[in-house]
C-alpha positions in Angstrom: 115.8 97.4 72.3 111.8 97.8 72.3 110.7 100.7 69.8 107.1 99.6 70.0 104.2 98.4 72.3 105.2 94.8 72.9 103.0 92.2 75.3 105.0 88.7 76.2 103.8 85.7 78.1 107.2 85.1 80.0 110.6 86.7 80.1 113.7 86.2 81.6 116.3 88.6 82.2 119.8 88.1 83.4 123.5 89.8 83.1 121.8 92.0 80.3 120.2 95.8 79.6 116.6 95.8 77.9 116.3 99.3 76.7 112.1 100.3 76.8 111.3 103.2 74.6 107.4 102.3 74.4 105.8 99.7 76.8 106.1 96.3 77.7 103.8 94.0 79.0 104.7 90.7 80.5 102.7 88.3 82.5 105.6 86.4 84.5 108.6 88.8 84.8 112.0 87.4 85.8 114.6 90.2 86.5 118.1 88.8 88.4 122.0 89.1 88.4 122.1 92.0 87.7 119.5 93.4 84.7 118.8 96.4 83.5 115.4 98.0 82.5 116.6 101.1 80.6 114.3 104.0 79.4 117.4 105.5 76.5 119.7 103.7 74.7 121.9 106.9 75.5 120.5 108.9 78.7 119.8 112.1 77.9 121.3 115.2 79.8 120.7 117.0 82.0 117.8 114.0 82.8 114.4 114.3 81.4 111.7 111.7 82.1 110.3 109.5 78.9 107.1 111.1 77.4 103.9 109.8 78.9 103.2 106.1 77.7 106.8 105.5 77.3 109.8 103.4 78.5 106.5 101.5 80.8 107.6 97.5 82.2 103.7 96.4 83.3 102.9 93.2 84.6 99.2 93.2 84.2 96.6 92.2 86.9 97.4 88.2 87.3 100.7 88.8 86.4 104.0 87.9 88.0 106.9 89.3 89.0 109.9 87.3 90.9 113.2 89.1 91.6 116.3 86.8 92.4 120.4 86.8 92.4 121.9 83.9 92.3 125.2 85.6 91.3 127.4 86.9 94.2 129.2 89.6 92.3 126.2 91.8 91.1 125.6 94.5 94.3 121.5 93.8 93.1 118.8 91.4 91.4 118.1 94.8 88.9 118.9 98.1 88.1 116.3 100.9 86.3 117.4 103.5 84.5 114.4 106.3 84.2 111.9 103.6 83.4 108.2 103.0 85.3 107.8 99.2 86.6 104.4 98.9 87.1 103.2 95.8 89.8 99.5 95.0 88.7 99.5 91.4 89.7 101.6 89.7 92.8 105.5 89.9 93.0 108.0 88.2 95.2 111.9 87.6 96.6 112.8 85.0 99.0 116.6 85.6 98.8 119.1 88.7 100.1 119.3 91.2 97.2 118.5 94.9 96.4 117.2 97.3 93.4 119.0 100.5 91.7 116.0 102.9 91.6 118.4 105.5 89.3 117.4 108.3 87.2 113.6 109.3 88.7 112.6 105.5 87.8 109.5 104.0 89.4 108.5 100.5 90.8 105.1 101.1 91.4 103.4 98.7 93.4 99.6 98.5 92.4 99.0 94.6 93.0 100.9 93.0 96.1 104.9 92.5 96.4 106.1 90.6 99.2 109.7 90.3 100.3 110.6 88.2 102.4 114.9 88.2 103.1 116.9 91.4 103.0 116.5 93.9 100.4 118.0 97.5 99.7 116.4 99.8 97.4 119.3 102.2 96.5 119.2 105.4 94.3 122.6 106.8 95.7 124.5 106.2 92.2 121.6 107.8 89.8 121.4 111.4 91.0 118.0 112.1 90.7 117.1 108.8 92.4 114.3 106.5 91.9 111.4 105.6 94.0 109.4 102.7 95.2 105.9 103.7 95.2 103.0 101.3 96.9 99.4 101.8 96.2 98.2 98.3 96.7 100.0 96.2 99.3 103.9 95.8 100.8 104.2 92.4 102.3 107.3 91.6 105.1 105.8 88.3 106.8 109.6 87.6 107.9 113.0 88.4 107.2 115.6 91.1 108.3 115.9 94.5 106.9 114.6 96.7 104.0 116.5 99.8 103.9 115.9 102.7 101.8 119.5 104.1 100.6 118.4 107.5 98.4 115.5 105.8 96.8 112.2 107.4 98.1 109.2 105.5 99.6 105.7 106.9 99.2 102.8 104.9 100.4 99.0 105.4 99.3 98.1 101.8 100.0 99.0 99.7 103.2 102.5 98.5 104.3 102.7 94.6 106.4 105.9 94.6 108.4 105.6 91.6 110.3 109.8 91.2 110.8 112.6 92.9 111.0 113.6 96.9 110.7 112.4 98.9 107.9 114.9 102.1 107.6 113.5 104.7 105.4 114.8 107.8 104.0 112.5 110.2 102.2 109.3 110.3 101.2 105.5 110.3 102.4 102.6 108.6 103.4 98.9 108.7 103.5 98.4 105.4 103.2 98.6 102.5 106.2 101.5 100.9 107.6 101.0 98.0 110.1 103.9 97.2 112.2 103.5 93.7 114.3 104.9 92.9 117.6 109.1 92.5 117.2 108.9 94.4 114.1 110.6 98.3 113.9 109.5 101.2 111.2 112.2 103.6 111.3 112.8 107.1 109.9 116.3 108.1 109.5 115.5 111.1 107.0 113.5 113.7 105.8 109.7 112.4 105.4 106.1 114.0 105.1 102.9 112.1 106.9 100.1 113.3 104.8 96.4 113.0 105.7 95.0 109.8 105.9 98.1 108.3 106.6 98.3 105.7 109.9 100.3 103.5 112.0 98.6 100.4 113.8 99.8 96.8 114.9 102.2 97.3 118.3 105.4 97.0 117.1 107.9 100.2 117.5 108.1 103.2 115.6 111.7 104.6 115.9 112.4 108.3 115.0 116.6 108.2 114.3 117.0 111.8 112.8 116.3 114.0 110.1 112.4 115.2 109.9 109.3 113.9 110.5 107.1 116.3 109.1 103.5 115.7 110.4 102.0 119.2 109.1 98.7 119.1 110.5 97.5 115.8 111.1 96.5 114.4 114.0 99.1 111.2 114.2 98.7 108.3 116.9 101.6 106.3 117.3 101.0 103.3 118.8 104.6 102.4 120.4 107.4 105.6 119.8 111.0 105.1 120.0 112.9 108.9 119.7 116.5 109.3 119.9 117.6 111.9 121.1 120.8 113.8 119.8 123.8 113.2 121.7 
């Protein structure tokens, strides 16, 4: 358990709960089999989030962040629990895994994180779920799916999907998302485009159901796939 502002060179976390009352800063971030970033050693109810300035994960600008699972019978690489994971420098997974977003936690993307196999982002289990929030840069050069199963996606920076099918649920943008050729961004919930917010690269957007709220905004989608209820 951290109780104060701490700042590590490296750490490595694996099979085990780190609970983050303050902040902690490490440069080169390891989080696999299963680990837990924790805001409370006992979570409060009904939830409340941490005062400002507290139960913080940063990786600073230069700073790295590498998610993995080499252990088949954890459902994820890591699991946060009401805690804010800030992205400042570059991140990266090469191999099939996922994230539990629970409890209104935040992996907030200001650097770059690229993902390059499958990967879930899942806030299902946690009612209120967490979110995955970009403002730098989401990075899919190649690999399969990202799916978004209850965790929220809201992007103020720019979104690469170079492969595969990214599923979203809820959430908003105002930020860009470039979809290439062969590549599918697809809405299966409820989700708000906000001004400033684009598509561009000639790959498909697919609308599956829910909403797709567009208020106002003037919206060109480059290649549109709708499915129509049956």
């Amino acid at each position: 358990m951290i109780t104060d502002n701490v700042t590590l060179a490296s750490l490595e976390l694996r099979h085990a709960a780190l609970v983050v009352s303050n902040q902690l800063t490490v440069t080169n971030l390891l989080l696999a089999d299963g680990a837990r970033l924790n805001a409370w050693e006992k979570r409060p109810s009904p939830i409340t989030n941490p005062p400002a300035g507290f139960g913080i994960v940063e990786i600073p600008v230069g700073g790295r962040l590498q998610i993995a699972d080499s252990d088949a019978s954890t459902a994820s690489a890591f699991l946060m629990e009401g805690t804010k994971l800030n992205l400042r420098g570059s991140g990266f997974c090469t191999n099939r895994t996922g994230a539990l977003l629970f409890y209104r936690s935040e992996f907030n993307v200001y650097g770059v994180l690229d993902l390059a196999n499958e990967f879930n982002f899942d806030g299902a289990n946690g009612p209120p779920g967490g979110s995955l929030n970009i403002y730098g840069r989401l990075e899919r050069a190649h690999g399969t799916n990202i799916t978004f199963l209850s965790a929220a996606l809201t992007n103020r920076g720019t979104i690469m999907l170079g492969s595969g099918t990214m599923n979203v649920g809820s959430g908003a943008n105002s930020g860009a998302i470039n979809t290439s050729f062969g590549a599918t961004q697809s809405f299966v919930g409820n989700f708000q485009w906000q001004r400033g917010g684009t598509f561009t690269g000639p790959g498909t957007v697919r609308l599956v159901r829910g909403t797709f709220d567009c208020d106002t905004n003037d919206l060109l989608i480059p290649n549109l796939h709708w499915l129509h209820p049956e």
